[in-house]
C-alpha positions in Angstrom: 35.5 -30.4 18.0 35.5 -28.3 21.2 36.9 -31.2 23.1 39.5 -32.0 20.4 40.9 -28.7 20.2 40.7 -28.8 24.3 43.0 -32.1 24.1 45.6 -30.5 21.2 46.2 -27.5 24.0 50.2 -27.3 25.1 49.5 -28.5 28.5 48.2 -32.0 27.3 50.6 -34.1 25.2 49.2 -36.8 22.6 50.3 -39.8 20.9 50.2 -39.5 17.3 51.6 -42.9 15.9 53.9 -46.0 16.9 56.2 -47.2 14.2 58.5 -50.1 14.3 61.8 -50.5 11.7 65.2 -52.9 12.3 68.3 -50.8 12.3 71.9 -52.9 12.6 70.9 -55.9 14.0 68.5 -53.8 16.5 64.7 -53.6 16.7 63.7 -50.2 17.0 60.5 -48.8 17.8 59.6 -44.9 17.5 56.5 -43.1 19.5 55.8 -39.7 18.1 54.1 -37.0 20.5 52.6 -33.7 19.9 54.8 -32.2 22.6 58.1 -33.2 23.4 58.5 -35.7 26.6 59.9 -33.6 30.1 61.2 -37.1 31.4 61.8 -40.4 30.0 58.7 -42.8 30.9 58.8 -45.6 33.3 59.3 -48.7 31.9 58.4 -52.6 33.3 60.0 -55.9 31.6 57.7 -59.0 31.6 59.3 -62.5 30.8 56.5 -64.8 30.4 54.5 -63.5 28.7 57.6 -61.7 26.9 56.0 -57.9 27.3 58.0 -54.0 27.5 55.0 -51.7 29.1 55.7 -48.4 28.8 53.4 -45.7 30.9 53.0 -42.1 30.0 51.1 -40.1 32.8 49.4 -37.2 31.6 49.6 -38.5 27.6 46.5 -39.4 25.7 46.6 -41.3 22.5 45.2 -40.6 19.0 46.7 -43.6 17.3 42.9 -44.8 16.4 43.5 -48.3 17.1 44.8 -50.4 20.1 46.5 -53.0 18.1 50.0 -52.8 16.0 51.1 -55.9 14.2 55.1 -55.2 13.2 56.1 -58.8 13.1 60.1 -57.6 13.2 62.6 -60.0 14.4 61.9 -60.1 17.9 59.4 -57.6 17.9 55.7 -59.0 17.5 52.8 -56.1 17.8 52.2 -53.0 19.9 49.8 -52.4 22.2 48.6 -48.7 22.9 45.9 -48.3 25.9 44.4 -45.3 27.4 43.2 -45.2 31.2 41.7 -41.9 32.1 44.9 -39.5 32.6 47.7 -42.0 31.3 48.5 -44.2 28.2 50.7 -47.5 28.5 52.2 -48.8 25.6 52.5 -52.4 25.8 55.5 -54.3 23.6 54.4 -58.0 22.6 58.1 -59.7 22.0 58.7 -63.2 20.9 61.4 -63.7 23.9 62.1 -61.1 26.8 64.9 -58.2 25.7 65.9 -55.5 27.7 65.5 -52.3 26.3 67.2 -48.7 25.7 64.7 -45.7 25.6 65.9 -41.7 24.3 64.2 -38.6 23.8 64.8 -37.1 20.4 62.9 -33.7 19.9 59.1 -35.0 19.7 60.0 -38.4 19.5 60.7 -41.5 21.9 63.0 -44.2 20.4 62.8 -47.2 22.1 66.0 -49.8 21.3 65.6 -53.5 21.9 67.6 -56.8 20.8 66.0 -58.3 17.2 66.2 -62.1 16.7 65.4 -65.3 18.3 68.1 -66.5 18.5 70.2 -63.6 20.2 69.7 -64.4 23.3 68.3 -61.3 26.1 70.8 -59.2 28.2 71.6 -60.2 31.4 68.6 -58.4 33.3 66.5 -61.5 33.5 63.7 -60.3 35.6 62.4 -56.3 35.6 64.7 -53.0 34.8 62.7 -50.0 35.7 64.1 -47.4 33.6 63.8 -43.2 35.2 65.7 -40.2 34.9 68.3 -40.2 37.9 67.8 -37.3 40.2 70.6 -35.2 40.6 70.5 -35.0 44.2 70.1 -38.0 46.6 66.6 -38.9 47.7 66.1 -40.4 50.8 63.4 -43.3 51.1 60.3 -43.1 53.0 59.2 -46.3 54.1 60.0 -49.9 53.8 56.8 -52.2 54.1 55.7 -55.8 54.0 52.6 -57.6 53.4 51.1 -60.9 53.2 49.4 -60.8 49.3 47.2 -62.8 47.5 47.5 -67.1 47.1 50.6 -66.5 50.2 52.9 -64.1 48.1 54.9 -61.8 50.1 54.8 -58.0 49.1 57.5 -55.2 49.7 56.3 -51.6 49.3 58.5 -49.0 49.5 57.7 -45.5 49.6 60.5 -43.8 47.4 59.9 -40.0 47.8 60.5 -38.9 43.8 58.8 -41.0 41.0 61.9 -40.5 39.0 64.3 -43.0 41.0 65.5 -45.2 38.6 64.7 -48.9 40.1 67.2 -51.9 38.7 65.3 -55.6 39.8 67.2 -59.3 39.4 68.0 -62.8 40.5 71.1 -63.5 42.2 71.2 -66.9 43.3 68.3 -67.8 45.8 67.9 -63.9 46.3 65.6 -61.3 44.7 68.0 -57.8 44.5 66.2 -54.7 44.0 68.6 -51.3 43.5 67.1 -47.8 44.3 69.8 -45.7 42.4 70.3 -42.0 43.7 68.2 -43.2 47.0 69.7 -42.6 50.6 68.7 -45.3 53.3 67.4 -43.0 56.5 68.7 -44.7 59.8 65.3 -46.0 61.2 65.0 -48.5 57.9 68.0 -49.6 58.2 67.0 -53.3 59.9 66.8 -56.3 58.8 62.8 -57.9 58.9 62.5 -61.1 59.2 59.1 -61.9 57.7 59.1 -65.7 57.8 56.1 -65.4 60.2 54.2 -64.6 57.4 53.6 -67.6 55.7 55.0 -66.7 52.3 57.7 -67.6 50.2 60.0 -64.3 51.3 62.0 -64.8 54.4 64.0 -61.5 55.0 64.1 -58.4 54.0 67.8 -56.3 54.3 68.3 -52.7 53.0 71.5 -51.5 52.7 73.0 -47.9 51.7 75.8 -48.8 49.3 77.6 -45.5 47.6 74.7 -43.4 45.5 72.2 -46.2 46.0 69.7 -48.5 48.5 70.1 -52.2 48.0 67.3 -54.2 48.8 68.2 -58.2 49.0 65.0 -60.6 49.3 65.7 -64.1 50.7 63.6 -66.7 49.1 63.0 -70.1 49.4 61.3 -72.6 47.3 59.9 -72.8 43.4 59.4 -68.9 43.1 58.4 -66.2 41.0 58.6 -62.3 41.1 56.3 -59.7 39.8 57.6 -55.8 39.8 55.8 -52.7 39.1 55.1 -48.7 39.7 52.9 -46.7 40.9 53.7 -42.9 41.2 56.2 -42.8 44.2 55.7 -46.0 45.5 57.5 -49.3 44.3 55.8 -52.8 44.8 57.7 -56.2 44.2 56.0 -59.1 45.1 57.8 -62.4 45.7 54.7 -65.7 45.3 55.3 -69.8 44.8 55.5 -70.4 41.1 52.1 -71.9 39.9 52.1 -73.3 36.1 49.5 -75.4 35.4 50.7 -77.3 32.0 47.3 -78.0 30.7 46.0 -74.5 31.0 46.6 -72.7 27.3 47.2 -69.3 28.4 48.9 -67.9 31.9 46.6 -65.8 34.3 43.4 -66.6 35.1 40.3 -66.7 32.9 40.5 -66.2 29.3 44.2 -64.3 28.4 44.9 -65.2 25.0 44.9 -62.3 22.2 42.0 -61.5 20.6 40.6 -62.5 17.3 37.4 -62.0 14.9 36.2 -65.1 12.8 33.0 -64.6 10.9 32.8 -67.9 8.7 29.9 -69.8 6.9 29.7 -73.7 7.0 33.5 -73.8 7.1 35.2 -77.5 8.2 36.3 -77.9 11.7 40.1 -79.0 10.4 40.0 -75.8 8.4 39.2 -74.0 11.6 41.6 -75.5 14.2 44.2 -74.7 11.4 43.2 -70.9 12.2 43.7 -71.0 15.5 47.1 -73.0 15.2 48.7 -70.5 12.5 47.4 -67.5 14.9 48.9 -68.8 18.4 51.4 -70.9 17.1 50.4 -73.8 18.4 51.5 -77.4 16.7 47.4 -78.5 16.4 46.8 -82.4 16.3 43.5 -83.5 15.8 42.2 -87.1 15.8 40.9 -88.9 12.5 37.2 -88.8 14.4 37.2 -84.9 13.8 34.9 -84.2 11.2 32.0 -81.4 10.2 31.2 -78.4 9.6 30.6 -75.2 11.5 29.2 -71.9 11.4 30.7 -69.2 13.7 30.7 -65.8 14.1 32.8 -64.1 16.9 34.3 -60.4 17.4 37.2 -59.8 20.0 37.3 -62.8 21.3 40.6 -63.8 23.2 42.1 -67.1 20.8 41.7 -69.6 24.1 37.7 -68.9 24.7 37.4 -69.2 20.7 39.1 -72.3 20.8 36.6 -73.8 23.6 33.9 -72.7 22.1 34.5 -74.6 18.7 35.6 -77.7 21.0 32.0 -77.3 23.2 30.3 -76.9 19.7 31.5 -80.2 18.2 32.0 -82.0 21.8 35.6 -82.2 21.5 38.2 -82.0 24.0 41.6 -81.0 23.9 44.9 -82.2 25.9 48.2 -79.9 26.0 51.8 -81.0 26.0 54.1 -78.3 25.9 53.3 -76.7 22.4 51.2 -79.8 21.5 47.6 -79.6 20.8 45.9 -82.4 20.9 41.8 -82.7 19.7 39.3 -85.4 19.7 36.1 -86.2 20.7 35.7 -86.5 24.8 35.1 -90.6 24.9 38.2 -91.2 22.7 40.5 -88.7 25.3 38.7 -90.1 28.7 39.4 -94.1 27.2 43.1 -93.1 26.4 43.9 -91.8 29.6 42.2 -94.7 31.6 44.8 -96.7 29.6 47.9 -94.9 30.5 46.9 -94.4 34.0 46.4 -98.5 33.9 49.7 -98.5 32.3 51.4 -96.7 34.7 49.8 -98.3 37.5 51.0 -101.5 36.3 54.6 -99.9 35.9 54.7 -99.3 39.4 53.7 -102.8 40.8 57.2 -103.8 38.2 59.3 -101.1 39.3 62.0 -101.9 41.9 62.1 -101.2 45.2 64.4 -98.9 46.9 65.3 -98.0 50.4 65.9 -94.5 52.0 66.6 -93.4 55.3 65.5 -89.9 56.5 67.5 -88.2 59.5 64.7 -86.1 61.1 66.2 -83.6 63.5 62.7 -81.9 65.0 59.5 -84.4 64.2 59.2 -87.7 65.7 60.0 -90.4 63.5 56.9 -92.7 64.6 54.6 -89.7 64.1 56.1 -89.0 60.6 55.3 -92.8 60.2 51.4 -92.9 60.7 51.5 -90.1 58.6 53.0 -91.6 55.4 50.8 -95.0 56.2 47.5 -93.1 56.6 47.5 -93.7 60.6 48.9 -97.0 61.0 52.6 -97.1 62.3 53.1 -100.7 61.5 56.0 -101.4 59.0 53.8 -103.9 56.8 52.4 -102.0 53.6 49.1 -103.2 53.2 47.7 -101.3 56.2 46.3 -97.3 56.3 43.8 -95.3 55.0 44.3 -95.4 51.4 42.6 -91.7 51.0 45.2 -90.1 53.4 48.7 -93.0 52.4 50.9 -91.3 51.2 52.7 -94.4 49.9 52.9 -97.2 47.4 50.5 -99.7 48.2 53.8 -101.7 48.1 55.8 -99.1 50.1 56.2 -99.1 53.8 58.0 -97.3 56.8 59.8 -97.8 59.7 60.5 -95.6 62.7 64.2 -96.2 65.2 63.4 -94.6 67.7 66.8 -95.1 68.9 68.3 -92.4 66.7 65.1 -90.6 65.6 65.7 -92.0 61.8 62.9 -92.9 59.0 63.4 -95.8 56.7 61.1 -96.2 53.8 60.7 -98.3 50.9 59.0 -97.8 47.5 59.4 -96.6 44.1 62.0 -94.3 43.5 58.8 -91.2 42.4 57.2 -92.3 45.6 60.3 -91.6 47.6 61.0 -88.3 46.3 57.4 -87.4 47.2 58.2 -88.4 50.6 61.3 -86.6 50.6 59.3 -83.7 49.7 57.1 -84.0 52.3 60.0 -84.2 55.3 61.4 -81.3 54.1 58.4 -79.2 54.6 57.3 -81.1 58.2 60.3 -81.8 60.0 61.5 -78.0 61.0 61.2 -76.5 64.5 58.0 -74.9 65.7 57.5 -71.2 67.3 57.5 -71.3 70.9 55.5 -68.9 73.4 56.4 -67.9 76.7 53.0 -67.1 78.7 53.2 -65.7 82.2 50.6 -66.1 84.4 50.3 -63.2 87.3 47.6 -64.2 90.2 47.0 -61.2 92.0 44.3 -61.0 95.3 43.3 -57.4 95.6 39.9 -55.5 97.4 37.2 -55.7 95.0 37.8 -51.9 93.9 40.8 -52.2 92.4 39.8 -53.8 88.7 37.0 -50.9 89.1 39.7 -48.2 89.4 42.0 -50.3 86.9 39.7 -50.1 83.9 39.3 -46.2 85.0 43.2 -45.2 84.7 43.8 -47.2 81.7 40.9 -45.6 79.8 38.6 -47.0 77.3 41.3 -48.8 75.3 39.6 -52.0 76.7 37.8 -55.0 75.4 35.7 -56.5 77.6 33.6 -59.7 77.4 31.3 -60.8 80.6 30.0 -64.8 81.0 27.3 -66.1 83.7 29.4 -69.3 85.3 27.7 -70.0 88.6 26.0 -72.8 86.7 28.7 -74.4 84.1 29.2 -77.7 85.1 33.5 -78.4 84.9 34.4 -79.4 82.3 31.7 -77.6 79.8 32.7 -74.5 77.6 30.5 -71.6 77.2 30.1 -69.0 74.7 30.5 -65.3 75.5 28.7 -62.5 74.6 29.9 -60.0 72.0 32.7 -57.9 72.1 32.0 -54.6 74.0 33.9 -51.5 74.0 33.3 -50.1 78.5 36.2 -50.3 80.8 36.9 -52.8 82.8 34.3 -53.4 85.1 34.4 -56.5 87.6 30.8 -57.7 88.4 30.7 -60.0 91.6 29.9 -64.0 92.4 26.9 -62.9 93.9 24.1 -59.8 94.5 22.1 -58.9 97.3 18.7 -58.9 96.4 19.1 -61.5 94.1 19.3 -64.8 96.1 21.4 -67.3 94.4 22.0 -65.6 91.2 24.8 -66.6 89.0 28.2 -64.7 89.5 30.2 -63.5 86.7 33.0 -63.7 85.2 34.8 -60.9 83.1 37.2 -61.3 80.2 39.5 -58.3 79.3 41.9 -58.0 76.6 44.7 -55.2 77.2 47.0 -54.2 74.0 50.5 -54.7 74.3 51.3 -51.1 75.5 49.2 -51.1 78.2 51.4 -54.6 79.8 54.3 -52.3 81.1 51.4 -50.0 82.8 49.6 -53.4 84.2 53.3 -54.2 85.9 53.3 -50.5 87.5 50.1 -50.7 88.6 50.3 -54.5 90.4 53.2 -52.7 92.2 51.6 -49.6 93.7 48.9 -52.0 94.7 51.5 -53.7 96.9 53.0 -50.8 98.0 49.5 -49.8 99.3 48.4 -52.7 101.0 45.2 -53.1 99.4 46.1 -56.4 97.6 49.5 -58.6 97.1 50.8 -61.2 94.2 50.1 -64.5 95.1 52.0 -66.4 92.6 53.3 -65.6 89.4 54.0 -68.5 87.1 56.0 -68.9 83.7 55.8 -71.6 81.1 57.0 -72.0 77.7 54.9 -74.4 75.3 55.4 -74.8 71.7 52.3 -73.9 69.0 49.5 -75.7 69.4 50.4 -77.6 72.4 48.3 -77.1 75.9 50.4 -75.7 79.0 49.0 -76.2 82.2 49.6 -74.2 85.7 48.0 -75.3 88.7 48.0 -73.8 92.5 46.3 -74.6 95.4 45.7 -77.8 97.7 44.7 -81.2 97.9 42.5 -81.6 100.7 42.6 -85.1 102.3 39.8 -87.7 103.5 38.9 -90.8 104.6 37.6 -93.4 102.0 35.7 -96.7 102.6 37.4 -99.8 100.5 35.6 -102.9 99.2 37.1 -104.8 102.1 36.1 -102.4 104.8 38.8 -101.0 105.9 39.7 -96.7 105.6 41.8 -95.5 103.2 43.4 -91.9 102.3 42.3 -89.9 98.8 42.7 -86.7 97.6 40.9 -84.1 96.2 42.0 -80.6 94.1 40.6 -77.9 95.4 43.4 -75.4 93.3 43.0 -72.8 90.9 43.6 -74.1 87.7 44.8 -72.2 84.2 44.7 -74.6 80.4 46.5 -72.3 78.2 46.7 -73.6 74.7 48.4 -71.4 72.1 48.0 -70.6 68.6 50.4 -67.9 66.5 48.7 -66.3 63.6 50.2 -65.5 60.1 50.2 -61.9 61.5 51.7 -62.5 64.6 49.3 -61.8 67.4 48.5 -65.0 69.3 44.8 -66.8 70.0 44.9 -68.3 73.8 42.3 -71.1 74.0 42.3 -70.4 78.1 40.5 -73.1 80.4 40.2 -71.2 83.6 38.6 -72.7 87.0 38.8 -71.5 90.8 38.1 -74.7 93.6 37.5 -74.3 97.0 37.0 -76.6 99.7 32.9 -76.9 100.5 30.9 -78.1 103.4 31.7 -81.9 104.5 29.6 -84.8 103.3 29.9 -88.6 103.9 31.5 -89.0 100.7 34.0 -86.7 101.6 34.6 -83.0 101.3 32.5 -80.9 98.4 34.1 -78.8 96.1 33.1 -75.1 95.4 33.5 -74.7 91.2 33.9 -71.8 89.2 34.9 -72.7 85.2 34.9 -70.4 82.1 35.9 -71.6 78.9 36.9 -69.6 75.9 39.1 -68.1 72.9 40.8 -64.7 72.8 43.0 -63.2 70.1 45.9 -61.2 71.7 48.5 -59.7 70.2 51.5 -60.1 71.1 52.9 -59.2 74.3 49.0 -58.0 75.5 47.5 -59.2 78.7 44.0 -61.0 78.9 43.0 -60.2 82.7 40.0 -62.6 84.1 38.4 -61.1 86.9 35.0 -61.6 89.1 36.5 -64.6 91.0 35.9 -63.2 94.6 36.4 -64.8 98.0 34.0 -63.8 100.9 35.2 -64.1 104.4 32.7 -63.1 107.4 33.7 -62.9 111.2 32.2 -62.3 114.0 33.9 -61.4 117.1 32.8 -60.6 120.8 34.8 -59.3 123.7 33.9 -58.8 127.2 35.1 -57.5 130.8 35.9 -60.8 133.3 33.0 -61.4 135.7 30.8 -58.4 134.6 30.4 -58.9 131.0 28.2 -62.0 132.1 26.0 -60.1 134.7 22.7 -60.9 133.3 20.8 -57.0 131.7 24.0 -55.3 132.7 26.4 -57.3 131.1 25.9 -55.9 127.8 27.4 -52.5 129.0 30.3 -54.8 129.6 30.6 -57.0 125.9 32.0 -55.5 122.8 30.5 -57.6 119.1 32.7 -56.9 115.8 31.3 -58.3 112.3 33.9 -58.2 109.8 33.0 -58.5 106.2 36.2 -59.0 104.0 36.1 -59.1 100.1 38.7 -60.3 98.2 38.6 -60.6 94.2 41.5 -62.7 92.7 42.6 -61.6 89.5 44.1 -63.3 86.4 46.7 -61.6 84.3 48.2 -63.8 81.3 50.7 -62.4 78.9 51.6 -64.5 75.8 54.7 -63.8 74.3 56.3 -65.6 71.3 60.2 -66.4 71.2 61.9 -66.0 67.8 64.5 -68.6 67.1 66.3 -69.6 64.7 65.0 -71.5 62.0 61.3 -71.6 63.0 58.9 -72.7 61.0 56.9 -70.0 59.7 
């Protein structure tokens, strides 16, 4: 009692019933509070399933019962749930309405159209109804993100829950109004979002008079859900999925609930429940017989259903609002007959011939992959698994002007049309520039101590990788960037080292200033600094050095002139992310020239072999390639510097020991153009 008179206090307002009545030609449906309503309540629209939610912060419910059957014109049932602090009051309508909603005293009265066959207003998609501010509120924050199964989701912060929100289709578009918002200048740019993967493309706000109007671009079969929570407004743009043999939408079991508790009751009798509660047209076959005892309480309709199919082993196929039952041998054997049907349809259909203009794929590539790997025009050829054609259909390739010709069944050649649509558009491009830099073997030491420890750092033995063989690093470590060298007194012929550093996009500018002063200084210089633009996916190579010549014996005896690289050599192959940073597959190896053999000069190899994820703009920086050089010098006064005992008054010896450590910088940048594929 304590905590019911606790409830029933002013500050916490109750819901005390939900009628429905049909006033004029309108369905009307009245919520009755304890307290009247400060605001009117946020609103959703839902058009499959058609559904009006309407949420109440701060409102409990004493209604007693979730469920409301009204069964008024277009109005079906009511649905009142309570979630700790807020009620929603869910509409169930026969087709989707828009709605009116006033406050009157302690009451709510919600207005919608009545009738099936009145058709809805023309707010297809969501109306969010709220109390306009009378001021203007200025928006927060415009956000995008990649959601679930590739749908694309705009959050925006709106600063006052009470913006009123109007959401609709126009064309190919998805427009969302924020009415009494302001658009602050630094949202006021257009995202382009296409390398997301998902079915939005852009994202433009604009301020127009009293209100922000945000227009989606779309492409493809879509769908849009809308919804509220507090201040912030999420619409989220996906592919449309309908699956026309599953009975409900959603996943899992979705279908209202229902109670059966029945005795030795016939399985007709049964399926005639199920078809008079969902309104389903139920067909079952003259091999559906028995009897069945069941007992089930709040069970969504669709799991019932299943359950009285599994009992009996029956199946069930949907067409549209067709239900069709029978036992599982009698469905399996009709379907192999209509797929053998249809399959000898196709052998009869006629032929037809198409030709595809591709503008960015090559027409014999698109060709092997159509005949499952064989570019041949004859049809019998290809994997089966992977064709993509007839067995009777084939494809040709003119190289000449880049054109596809294929021939097949008019269903297969929309399939393939399909298919060029989505392949042939123009891939992403990256720009990667390469910066070789020879500096003393203290400057990536003092490099990694002014940039902090906003490092990654990964460190690989190589003295011993043969060329040609990768090598997995150790673990990401969190140090600065330390260089460790080829080799270590005290430790004979131990491996040298190679290290790996990653350096965040803000730090590149600080990499350029730093390079510079290391000129300026003499301590080091740029030896070379390379740029190449490759396209996703696709190796780019950048080479520098020498090719050292010698003399080769032929099979006839006589001399002849080869070649060997002795060149520092950088594989770069590219790969852009849905989020836009980039992964660099980077095949790195530094050749000298070695000592001389009869075969010809040896070469000195250093190779790593690895994957980093950048992000855009960063810099990977490989270090711990150093270069030795040792000199020994002597001078001496004429005549008396070769006095035996006293000469060495008169000889000056110099040993120069000079360490150089060349250093790698790469910077991968990706080049937005138009029309890219995402």
């Amino acid at each position: 009692m304590a905590a019911q008179a606790q409830m029933e206090t002013p500050q916490h307002n109750i819901i005390e019933s939900v009628t429905g009545t049909t006033r004029a030609g309108l369905d009307l449906v009245r919520i009755d509070f304890t307290h009247p309503l400060k605001a009117l309540p946020v609103g959703f629209v839902v058009h499959s399933p058609a559904r009006i939610a309407l949420d109440f912060p701060g409102v409990a419910s004493a209604v007693g019962r979730s469920a409301i059957a009204f069964d008024l014109g277009n109005l079906r049932a009511a649905n009142v749930v309570q979630a700790d602090e807020r009620t929603r009051v869910v509409l169930s309508l026969r087709h989707a309405a828009t709605y009116e909603a006033e406050i009157q005293g302690r009451s709510l009265l919600v207005s919608l159209q009545s009738g099936a066959d009145q058709p809805p207003k023309t707010r297809p998609l969501a109306e969010f109804a709220g109390n306009r501010l009378r001021g203007i509120t200025p928006l927060q924050d415009i956000d995008f993100r990649r959601g679930d199964d590739g749908a694309g989701r705009i959050v925006v912060a709106m600063g006052s829950s009470q913006l009123g929100v109007d959401v609709r289709r126009e064309g190919s578009a998805l427009v969302a109004d924020f009415i009494g918002a302001s658009l602050p200048e630094g949202l006021r740019r257009r995202l382009d979002v296409s390398d997301f993967g998902t079915a939005v493309a852009t994202v433009h706000p604009q301020q127009l008079s009293d209100r922000v109007r945000l227009t989606i671009g779309a492409h493809g079969d879509w769908e849009q859900s809308a919804y509220q929570t507090d201040e912030q407004f999420v619409i989220e743009v996906g592919p449309r999925k309908v699956d026309p043999g599953k009975l409900t939408p959603g996943t899992g079991y979705a279908g209202e609930k229902l109670t059966l508790n029945i005795q030795n009751v016939d399985v007709r009798a049964l399926l005639r429940v199920i078809a008079d509660f969902t309104g389903f047209n139920v067909v079952a076959s003259d091999a559906v017989s028995g009897n069945l005892t069941l007992r089930l309480k709040d069970v969504p309709w669709d799991q019932a259903l299943e359950v009285i199919l599994q009992a009996k082993g029956l199946g069930m196929r949907k067409n549209g609002s067709v239900l069709w039952v029978a036992p599982r041998d009698e469905i399996n054997a009709r379907e192999r007959i209509d797929l053998e049907a249809q399959a000898s349809l196709e052998n009869l259909v006629t032929l037809r011939t198409q030709s595809f203009q591709l503008n960015y794929a090559k027409a014999a590539a698109v060709v092997q992959n159509l005949t499952g790997g064989s570019s041949v025009a004859s049809g019998g050829s290809g994997n089966s698994a992977t064709r993509l054609l007839s067995p009777r259909g084939s494809a040709m390739a003119e190289a000449r002007t880049n054109q596809l010709f294929v021939t097949d069944t008019p269903v297969r050649l929309a399939e393939v049309s399909e298919f060029i649509r989505k392949l042939d558009v123009p891939v992403r491009q990256v720009l990667i520039e390469a910066r070789i830099v020879e500096a003393s073997d203290t400057f990536g030491k003092s490099l990694g101590a002014r940039l902090g420890g906003g490092v990654i750092e990964r460190n690989s033995s190589i003295g011993t990788i043969p060329a040609g063989r990768s090598h997995t690093f150790a673990p990401y470590t969190n140090r600065n960037f330390v260089n460790l060298p080829a080799g270590s007194a005290g430790r004979g012929n131990a491996p040298g080292t190679f290290s790996v550093s990653l350096f965040s996009s803000s730090h590149t500018r600080m990499l350029n200033l730093e390079i510079s002063a290391l000129e300026a200084e003499g301590k080091g210089k740029l030896v070379s600094s390379p740029r190449v633009i490759t396209a996703d996916q696709t190796k780019a190579l950048i080479e520098q050095g020498e090719q050292i010549p010698y003399q080769q014996a032929t099979s006839s005896g006589a001399t002849s002139v080869s070649f060997r690289k002795a060149v520092l050599k950088l594989e770069v192959t590219p790969q852009i992310t849905p989020e836009g940073s980039i992964i660099l597959a980077l095949d790195v190896s530094k050749d000298a020239r070695g000592v001389n053999t009869s075969a010809g000069p040896a070469i000195n190899t250093k190779h790593v072999k690895t994957e980093v994820l950048v992000e855009n703009g960063g810099t990977v920086v490989i270090g711990g390639i150093f270069e030795l050089t040792e000199i020994n010098d002597e001078s001496r006064v004429p005549v008396l510097g070769e006095a035996p005992y006293l000469g060495t008054l008169f000889r000056k010896r110099s040993h120069t020991l000079n360490k150089v450590e060349m250093l790698v910088f790469i910077t991968p940048r990706t080049i937005v153009g138009r029309g890219a594929a995402p």
